[in-house]
C-alpha positions in Angstrom: 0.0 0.0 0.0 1.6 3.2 -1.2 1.8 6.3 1.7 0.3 9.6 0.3 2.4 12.8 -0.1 0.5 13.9 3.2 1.4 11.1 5.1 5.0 11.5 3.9 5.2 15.0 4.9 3.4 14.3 8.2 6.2 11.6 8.4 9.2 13.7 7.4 7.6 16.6 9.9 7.6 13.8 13.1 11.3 12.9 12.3 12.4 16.8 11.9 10.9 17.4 15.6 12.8 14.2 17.0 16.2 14.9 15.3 15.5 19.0 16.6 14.1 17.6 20.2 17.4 15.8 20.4 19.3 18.5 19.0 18.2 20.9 22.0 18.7 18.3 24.8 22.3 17.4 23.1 23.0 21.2 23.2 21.5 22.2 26.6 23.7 19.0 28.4 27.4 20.7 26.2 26.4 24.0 27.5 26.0 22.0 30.9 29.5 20.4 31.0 31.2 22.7 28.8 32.8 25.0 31.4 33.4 22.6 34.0 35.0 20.0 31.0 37.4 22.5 30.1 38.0 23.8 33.5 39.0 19.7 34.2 41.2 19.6 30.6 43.3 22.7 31.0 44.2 22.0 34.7 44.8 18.8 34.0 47.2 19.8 31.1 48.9 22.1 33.4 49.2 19.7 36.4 51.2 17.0 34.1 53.2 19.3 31.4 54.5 21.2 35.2 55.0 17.6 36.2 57.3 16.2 33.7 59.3 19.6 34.1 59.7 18.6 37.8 60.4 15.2 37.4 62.7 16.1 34.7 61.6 13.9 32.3 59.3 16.7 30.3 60.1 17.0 26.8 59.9 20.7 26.5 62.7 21.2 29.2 65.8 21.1 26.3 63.4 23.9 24.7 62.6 25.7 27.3 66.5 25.7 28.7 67.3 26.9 25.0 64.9 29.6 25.4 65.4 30.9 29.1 69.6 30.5 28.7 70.4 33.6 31.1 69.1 30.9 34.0 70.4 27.5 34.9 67.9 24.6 33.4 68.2 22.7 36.3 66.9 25.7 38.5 64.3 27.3 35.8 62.9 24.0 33.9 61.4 22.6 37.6 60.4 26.3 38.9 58.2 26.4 35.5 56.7 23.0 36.4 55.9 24.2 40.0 54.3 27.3 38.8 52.3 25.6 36.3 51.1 22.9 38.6 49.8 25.8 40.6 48.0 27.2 38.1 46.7 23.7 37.0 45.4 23.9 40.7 44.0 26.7 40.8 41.9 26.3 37.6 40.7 23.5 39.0 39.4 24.7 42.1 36.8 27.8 40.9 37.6 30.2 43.6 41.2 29.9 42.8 40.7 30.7 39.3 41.8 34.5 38.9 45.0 33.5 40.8 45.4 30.8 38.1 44.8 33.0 35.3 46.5 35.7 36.4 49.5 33.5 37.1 49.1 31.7 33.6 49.0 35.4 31.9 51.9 36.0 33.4 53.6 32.2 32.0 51.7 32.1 28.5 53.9 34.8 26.6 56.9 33.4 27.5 55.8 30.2 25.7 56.0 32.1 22.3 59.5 33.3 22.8 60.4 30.2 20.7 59.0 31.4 17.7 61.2 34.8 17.8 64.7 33.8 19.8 64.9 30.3 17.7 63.2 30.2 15.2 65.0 27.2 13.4 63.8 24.6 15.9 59.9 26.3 15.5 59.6 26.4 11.7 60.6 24.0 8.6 59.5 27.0 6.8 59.2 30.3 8.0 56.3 31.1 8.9 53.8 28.5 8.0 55.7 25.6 8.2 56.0 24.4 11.7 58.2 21.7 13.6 56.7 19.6 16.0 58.0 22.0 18.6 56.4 24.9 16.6 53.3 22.8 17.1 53.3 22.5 20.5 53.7 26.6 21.1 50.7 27.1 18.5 48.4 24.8 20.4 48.3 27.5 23.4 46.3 29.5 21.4 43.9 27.0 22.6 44.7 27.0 26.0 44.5 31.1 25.6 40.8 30.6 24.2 39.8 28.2 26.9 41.2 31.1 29.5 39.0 33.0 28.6 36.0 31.2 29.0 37.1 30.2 32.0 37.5 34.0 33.0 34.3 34.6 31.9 33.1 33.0 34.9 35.0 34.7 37.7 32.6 37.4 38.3 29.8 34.8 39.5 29.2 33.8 36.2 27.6 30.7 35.6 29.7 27.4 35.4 28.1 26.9 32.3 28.0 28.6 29.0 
């Protein structure tokens, strides 16, 4: 028995306000977990890349101890990883959260230094073309993002978006 083009719209309509139903509830749990998901993932990124500076073992230390040459890398490459551990702390904990960003402001442009005091390790071809170290320094641009947000919500604004 063949449907009618009413029945197939009345069909096509039903499955439009399911898919958008599930749309909205999809959207309205990511606005939900957003914040504190990212809160989780920076601090979390903070707590191990300070970490493996600490414990020596971080693979960033030869770059930053090219970097930061006017201090000893055995003194400055574990200092770095204490102070970003603390601000993977702080992010984590929301009334700690200006402390972290301010301390993280004060951290984030010396991770670019790279890109201008050596630039042969950054780029295979300058300025697009980008090592695997080069890599690593761009990615902060997401970390800068997700500061942001997460400042966003200092002045009692809600954990979600």
């Amino acid at each position: 028995m063949a449907t009618s083009e009413n029945e197939q719209n009345s069909i096509m309509t039903e499955y439009r306000e399911r898919l958008d139903a599930l749309d909205a509830t999809l959207a309205s749990e990511m606005g939900r977990w957003s914040v504190p998901a990212l809160r989780v993932a920076v601090g979390v990124v903070f707590i191990w890349f300070g970490a493996l500076k600490v414990l020596g073992v971080s693979p960033a230390g030869d770059l930053v101890a090219s970097t930061v040459y006017i201090l000893p890398a055995e003194f400055f490459v574990p200092v770095l990883g204490v102070w970003e551990i603390i601000i993977g702390v702080c992010l984590l904990y929301p009334p700690l959260t200006r402390a972290g960003l301010l301390l993280l402001a004060l951290q984030l442009p010396g991770t670019f230094l790279p890109m201008v005091l050596l630039p042969e390790v950054v780029y295979t071809t300058f300025p697009y073309g980008l090592t695997v170290e080069g890599q690593y320094i761009v990615k902060n641009l997401v970390i800068i993002a997700g500061a942001l947000v997460l400042g966003s919500t200092v002045r009692g604004g809600s954990e979600s978006a």
